[in-house]
KOLRO-639097 format. One line per 4 residues: number of its first residue (from 0); their letters; for each residue x, y, z of C-alpha. Coordinates in Angstrom, 1 decimal. Last residue first. Layout:
<nodes>
NUM	a	X,Y,Z  ...
</nodes>
This chain:
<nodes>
195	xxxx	14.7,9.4,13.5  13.3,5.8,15.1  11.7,3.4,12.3  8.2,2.7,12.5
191	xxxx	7.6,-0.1,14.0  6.7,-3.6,12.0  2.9,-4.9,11.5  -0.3,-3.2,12.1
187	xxxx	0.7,0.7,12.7  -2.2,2.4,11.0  -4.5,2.2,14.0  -1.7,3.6,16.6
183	xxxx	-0.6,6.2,14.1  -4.2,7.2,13.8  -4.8,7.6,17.9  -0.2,9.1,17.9
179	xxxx	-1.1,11.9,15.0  1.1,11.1,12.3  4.6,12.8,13.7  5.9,9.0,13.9
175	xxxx	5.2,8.9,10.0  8.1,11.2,9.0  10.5,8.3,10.2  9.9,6.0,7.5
171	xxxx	8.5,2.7,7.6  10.8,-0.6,8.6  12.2,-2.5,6.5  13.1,-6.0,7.3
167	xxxx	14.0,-7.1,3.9  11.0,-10.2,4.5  8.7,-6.9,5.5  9.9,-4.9,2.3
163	xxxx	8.9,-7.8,0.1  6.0,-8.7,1.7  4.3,-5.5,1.2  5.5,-5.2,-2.5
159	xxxx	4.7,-8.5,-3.7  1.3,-8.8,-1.6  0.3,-4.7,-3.0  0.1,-6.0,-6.5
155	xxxx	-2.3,-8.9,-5.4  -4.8,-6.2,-3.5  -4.1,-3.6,-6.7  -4.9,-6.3,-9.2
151	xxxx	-7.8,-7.6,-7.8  -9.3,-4.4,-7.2  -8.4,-3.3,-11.0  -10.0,-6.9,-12.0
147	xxxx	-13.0,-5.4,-10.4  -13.3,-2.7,-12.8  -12.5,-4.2,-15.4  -15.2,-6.6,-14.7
143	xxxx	-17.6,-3.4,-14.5  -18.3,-2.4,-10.9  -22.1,-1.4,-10.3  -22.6,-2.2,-6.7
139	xxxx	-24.0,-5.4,-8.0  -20.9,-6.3,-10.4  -18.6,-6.1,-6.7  -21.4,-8.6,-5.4
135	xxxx	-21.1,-10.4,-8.2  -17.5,-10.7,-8.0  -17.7,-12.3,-3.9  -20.5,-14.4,-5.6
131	xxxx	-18.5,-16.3,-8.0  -16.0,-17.7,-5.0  -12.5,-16.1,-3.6  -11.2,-18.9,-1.3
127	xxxx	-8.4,-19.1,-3.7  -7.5,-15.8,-3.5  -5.9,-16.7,0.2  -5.5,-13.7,2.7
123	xxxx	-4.2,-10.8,0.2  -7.1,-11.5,-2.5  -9.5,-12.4,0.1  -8.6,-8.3,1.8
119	xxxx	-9.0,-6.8,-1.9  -12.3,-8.2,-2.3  -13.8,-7.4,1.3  -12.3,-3.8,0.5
115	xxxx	-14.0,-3.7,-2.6  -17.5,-4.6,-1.0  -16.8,-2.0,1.8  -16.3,0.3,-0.6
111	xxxx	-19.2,-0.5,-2.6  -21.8,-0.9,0.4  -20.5,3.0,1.2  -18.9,3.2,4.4
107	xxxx	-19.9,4.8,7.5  -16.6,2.6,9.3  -18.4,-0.5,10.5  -17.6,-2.9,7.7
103	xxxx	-14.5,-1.1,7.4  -12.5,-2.3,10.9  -10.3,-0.5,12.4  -8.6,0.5,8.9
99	xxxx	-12.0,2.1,8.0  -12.4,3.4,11.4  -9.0,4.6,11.5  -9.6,6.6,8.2
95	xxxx	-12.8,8.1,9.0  -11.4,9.4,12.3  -8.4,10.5,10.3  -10.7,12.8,7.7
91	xxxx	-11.3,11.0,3.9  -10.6,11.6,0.4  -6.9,13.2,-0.5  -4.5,13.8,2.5
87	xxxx	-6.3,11.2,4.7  -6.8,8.5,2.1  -2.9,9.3,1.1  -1.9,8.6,4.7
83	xxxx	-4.2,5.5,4.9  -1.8,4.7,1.9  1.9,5.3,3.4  0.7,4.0,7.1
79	xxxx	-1.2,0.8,5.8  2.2,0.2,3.6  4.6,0.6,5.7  2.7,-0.7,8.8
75	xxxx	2.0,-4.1,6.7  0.1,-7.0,8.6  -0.5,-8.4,5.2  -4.4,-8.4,6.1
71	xxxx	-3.7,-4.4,6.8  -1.7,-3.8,3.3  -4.8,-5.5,1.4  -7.2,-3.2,3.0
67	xxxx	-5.3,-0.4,2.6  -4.6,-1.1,-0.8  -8.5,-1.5,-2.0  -9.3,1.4,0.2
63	xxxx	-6.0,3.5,-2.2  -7.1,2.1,-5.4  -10.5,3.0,-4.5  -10.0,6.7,-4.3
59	xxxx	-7.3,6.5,-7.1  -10.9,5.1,-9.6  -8.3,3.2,-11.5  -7.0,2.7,-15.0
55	xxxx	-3.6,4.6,-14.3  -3.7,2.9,-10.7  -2.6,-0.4,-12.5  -0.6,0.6,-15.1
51	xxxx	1.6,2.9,-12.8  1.9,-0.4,-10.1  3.2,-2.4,-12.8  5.6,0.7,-14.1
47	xxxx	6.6,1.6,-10.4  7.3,-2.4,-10.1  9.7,-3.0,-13.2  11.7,-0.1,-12.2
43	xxxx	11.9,-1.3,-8.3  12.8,-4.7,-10.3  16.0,-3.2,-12.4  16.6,-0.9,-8.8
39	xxxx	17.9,-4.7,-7.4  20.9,-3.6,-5.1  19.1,-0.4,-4.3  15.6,-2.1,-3.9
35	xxxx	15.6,-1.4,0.1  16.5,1.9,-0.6  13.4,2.7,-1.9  11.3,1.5,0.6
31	xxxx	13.4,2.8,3.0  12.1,6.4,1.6  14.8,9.1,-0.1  13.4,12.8,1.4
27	xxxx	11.2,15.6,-0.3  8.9,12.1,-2.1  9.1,12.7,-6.1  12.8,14.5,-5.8
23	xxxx	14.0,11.9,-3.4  12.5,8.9,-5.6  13.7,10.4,-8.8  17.2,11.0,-7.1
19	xxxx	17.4,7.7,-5.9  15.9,5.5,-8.8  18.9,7.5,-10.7  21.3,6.9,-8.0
15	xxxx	20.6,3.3,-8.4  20.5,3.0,-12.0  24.0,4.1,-12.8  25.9,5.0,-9.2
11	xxxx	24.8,5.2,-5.5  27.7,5.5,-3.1  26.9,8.9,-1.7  23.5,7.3,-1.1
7	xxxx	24.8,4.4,0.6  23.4,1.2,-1.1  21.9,-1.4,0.8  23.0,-3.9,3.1
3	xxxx	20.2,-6.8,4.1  18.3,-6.5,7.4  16.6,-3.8,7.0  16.5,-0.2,8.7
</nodes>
């Protein structure tokens, strides 16, 4: 499940058992993810409130492309799975879905999703071969600057937590092996998910 130690659950005490009884009563079941923070929950704490702030100012429709795209660059199954799961549940059908994870710039996108996702992807790659025009072109599908700081900050966000679980060897949870297996396939883009 990763290759560090974590914290048994019947072990948990103070701030771990907290973060693991918020996370199990938020999610049905305690995630990997979380688990893979139980020797550091102070930082876990730190990123739910950095990750809050940033999807409290967001469009969540976006947030969630702009992840997705980041999480795929990262080669990220956790995190491609968890969020093209929530575009699934909340905005788009699975075909759309594995197109736009597929590849976005043929998926029936908007110009402005596939403009964010662009964003969000040079963000995760290298931000520092993002040039002027790749903002314009987010200010000429009618983005404010806040709004395309959000994309920025959602793509850069998503680097420290995708890379921290796949340096931690964590592998996704169980429950997305029932996903159906075409859109598990597509989603899957880095590590396996973990076997039940």
């Amino acid at each position: 499940m990763a290759f560090v130690e974590t914290v048994p659950e019947d072990q948990a005490a103070g701030a771990t058992a907290e973060m693991y009884a918020t996370d199990e009563a938020a999610f049905g079941y305690l995630p990997n993810f979380t688990r893979a923070f139980s020797l550091r929950p102070a930082v876990y704490a730190a990123w739910r409130q950095l990750n809050g702030a940033i999807k409290s100012g967001m469009d969540l429709r976006r947030y969630e492309l702009a992840t997705v795209a980041a999480a795929r660059r990262l080669h990220s199954s956790y995190c491609t799975l968890a969020h093209g799961s929530v575009l699934m549940d909340k905005f788009l059908d699975a075909d759309s879905v594995a197109a736009a994870v597929s590849d976005h710039h043929t998926a029936g996108l908007s110009a402005t999703d596939v403009a964010v996702m662009d964003l969000a992807e040079k963000v995760a790659e290298d931000a520092s071969t993002i040039q002027p025009a790749d903002v314009q072109r987010l200010r000429s599908a009618g983005l404010s600057d806040a709004e395309i700081v959000d994309v920025v900050l959602a793509a850069a966000a998503r680097c420290f937590f995708s890379k921290t679980l796949d340096a931690l060897g964590v592998e996704p949870d169980a429950k997305y092996a029932d996903l159906n297996p075409e859109i598990r396939e597509v989603l899957t883009v880095g590590r396996a998910i973990a076997k039940r």
